[in-house]
C-alpha positions in Angstrom: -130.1 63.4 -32.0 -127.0 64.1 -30.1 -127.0 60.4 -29.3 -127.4 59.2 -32.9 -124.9 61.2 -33.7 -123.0 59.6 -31.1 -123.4 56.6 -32.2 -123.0 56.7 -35.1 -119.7 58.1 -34.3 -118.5 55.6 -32.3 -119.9 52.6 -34.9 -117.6 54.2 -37.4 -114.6 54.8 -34.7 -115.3 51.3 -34.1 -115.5 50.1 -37.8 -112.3 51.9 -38.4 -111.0 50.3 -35.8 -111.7 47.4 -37.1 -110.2 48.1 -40.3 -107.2 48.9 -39.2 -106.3 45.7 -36.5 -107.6 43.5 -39.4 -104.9 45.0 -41.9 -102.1 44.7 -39.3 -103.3 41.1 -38.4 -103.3 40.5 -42.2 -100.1 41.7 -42.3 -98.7 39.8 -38.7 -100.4 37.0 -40.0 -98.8 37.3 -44.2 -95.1 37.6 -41.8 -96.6 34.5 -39.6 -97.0 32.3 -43.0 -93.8 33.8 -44.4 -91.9 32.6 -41.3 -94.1 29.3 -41.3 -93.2 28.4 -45.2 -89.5 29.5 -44.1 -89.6 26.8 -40.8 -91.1 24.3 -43.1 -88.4 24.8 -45.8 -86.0 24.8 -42.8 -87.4 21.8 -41.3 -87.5 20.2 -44.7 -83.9 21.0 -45.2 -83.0 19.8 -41.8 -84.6 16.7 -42.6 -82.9 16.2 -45.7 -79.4 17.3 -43.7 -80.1 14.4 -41.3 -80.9 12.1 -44.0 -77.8 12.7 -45.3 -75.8 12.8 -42.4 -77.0 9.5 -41.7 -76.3 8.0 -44.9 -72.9 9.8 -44.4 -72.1 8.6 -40.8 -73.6 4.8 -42.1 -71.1 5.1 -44.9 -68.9 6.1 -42.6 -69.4 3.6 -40.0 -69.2 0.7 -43.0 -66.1 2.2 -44.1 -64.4 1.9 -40.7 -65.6 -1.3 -40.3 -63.9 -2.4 -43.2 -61.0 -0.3 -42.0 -61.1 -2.3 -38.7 -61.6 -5.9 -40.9 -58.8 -4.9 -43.0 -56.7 -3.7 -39.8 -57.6 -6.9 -38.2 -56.9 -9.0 -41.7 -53.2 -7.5 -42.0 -52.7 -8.0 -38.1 -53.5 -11.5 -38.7 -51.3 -11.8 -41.6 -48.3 -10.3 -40.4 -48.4 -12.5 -37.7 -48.9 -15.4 -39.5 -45.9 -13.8 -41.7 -44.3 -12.9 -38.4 -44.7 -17.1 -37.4 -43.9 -17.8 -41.0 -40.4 -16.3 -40.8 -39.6 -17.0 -37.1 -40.7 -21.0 -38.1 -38.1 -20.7 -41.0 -35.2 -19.0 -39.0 -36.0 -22.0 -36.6 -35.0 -24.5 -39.2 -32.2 -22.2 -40.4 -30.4 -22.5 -37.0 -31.4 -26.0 -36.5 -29.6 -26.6 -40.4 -26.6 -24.8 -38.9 -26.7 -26.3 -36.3 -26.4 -29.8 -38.2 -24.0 -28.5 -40.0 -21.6 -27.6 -37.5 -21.8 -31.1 -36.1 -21.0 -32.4 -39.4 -18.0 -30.0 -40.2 -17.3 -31.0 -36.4 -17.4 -34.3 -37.1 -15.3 -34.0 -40.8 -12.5 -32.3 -38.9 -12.4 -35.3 -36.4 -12.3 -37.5 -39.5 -9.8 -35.0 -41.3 -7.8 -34.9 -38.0 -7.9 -39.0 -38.3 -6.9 -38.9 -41.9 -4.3 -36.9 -41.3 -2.8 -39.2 -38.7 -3.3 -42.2 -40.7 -1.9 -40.5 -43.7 1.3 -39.2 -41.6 1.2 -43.6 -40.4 0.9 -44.5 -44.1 3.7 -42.2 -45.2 5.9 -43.7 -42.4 4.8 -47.1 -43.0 5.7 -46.7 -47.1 9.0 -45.0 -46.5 9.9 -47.8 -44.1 8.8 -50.4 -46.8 10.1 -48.6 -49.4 13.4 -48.7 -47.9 12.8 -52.2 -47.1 12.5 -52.8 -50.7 15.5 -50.5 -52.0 17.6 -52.7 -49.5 16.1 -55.8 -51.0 16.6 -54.3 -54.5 20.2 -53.4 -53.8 20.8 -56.5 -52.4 19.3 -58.5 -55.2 21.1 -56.6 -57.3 24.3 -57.0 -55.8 23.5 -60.6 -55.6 22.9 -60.8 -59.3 26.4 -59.0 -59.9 27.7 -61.1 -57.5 26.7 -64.4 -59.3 27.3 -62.8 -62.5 31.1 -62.0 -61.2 31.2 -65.9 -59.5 29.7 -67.5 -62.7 32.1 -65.4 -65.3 35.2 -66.4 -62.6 34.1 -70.0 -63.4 34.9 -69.3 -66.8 38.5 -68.7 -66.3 38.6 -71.1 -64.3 37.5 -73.6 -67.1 34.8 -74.4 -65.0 32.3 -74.0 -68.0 29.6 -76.2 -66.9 29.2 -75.2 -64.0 29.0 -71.6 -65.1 27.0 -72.5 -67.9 24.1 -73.5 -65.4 24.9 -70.1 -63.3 24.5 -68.1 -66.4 21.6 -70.1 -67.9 19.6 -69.2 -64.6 20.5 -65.6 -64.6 19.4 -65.3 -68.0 15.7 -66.4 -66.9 15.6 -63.3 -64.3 13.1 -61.0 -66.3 14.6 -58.1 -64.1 18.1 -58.2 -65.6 19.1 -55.0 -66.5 20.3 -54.8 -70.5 24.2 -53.9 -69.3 23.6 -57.5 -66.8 22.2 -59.0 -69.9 25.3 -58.6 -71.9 27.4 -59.6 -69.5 25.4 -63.0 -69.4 25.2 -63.3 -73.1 29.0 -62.3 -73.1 29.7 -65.1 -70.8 27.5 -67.9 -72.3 29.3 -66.7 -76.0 32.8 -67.6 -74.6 32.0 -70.7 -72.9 30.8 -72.0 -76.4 33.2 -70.9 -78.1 35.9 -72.4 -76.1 33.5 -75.5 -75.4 33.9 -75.8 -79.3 30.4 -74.5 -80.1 31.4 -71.7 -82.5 28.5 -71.4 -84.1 26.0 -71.1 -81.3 28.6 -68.5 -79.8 27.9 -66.1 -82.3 24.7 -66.2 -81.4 25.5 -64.5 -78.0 27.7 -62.5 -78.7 25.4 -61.4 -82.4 22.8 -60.3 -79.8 25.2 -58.1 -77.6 26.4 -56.7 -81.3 23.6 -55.6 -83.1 21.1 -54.8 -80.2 23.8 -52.9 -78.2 26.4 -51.5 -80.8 27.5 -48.8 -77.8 27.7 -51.1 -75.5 31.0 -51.6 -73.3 31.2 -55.4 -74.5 29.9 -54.6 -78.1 34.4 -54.3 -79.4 34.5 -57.6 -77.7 32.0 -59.0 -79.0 32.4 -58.4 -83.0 36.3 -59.5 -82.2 34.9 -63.0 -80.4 32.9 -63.0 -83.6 35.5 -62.9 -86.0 37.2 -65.7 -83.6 34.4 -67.5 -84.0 34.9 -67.6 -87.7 38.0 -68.4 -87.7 37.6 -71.4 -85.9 34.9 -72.6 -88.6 37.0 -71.8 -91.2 35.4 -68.4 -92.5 38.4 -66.7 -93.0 37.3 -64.0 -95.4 34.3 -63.2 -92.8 36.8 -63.3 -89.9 39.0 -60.2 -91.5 36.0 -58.6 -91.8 34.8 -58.7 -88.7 38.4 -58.1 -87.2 38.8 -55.0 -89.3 35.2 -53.8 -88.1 36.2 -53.8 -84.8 39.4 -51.7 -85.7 37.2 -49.0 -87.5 34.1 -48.8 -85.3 36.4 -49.3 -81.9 39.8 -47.7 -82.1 40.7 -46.8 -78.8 39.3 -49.9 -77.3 41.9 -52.6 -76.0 40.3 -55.2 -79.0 41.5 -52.8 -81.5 45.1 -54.2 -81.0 43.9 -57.6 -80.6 42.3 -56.8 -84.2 45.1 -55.5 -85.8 47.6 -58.3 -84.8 44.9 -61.0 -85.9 44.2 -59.2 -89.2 48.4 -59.4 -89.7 48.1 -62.5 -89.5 45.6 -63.4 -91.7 46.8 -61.5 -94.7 49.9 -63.1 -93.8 48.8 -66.7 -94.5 
């Protein structure tokens, strides 16, 4: 009896047992699932991390490559800028450089000019002078054969300076004050050659062109002479008495006024 009892007893201390190792396994085993679920989720997490840290680090990787490309890109291009700029300040320096030779060059020339120009100039005054001499000496020729020809005159010798005259008068350089004394000259040889008429041509031409001119009293008085000698007496006054009012003072104006007597005297 004792030993049913005693088993019994232990059967139940064991069954209790049991009981209570199976609730604290349940429980172990509830924490075990709870930290299972929570290493899963972890792991799943972990996963997902690494997914996206290698999607991130890919990115990242593409991102420096383009980094690099475009690195390498602008390296490239500012050295072929670089080239660019060092190729045109080549040609800069070899265009200066051409262009110093040419100014070098154009001062040489300038240098030349100069001289030649300094020649020229020495060379025109010395012609120039050259032809000033030849100029006065022409022109002291001409008054020299205007002075010969008009001595002929009183001389009588009015062929002779007839032809001198008629020559001088064919000079186209004759100055107007040499022309008068020409046509001065050629008026008295015809009127003492008995050409009246054809004198007051000449002496007309010294008149009416040249009224101021130093020859112009003696010419309106050679005219009225003139007139006398063909007979135009009435014309003759008048032109002596023109050259009495338009040339007082001039040594004619007597000449006038004693010719002018002379005719109202008659």
């Amino acid at each position: 009896m004792k030993l049913q009892i005693s088993l019994i007893l232990f059967s139940l201390t064991f069954l209790l047992s049991s009981c209570f190792k199976t609730a604290e396994q349940i429980e172990r085993d509830k924490k075990i699932d709870q930290v299972i679920i929570q290493m899963s989720d972890s792991q799943s997490l972990i996963s997902e991390m690494t997914i996206k840290t290698q999607d991130l680090q890919t990115k990242i990787d593409s991102m420096k490559g383009e980094l690099e490309e475009k690195g390498h890109s602008l390296a490239q291009t500012q050295e072929q800028s670089l080239a660019q700029i060092q190729e045109d300040i080549s040609a800069i320096k070899n265009q200066v450089e051409a262009l110093k030779k040419e100014q070098e060059q154009f001062k040489q020339e300038l240098a030349q000019i100069r001289v030649e120009q300094k020649n020229l100039n020495t060379f025109t005054k010395k012609v120039n002078n050259i032809v000033d001499r030849q100029v006065q000496q022409k022109t002291e020729n001409k008054k020299k054969a205007i002075s010969e020809a008009l001595l002929l005159i009183d001389k009588k010798k009015y062929k002779a300076a007839e032809e001198e005259l008629g020559l001088l008068l064919n000079d186209q350089k004759l100055s107007n004050a040499e022309k008068n004394k020409v046509y001065h000259g050629l008026g008295l040889i015809q009127l003492r050659t008995g050409k009246a008429q054809d004198a007051i041509v000449y002496f007309s031409k010294i008149y009416t062109r040249w009224p101021k001119s130093s020859l112009a009293a003696s010419s309106i008085f050679h005219i009225g002479k003139c007139l006398q000698a063909l007979q135009q007496q009435d014309e003759a006054l008048a032109s002596f008495e023109e050259t009495l009012q338009k040339y007082p003072q001039s040594s004619f104006a007597k000449k006038a006024k004693n010719e002018i007597d002379k005719l109202k005297r008659q």
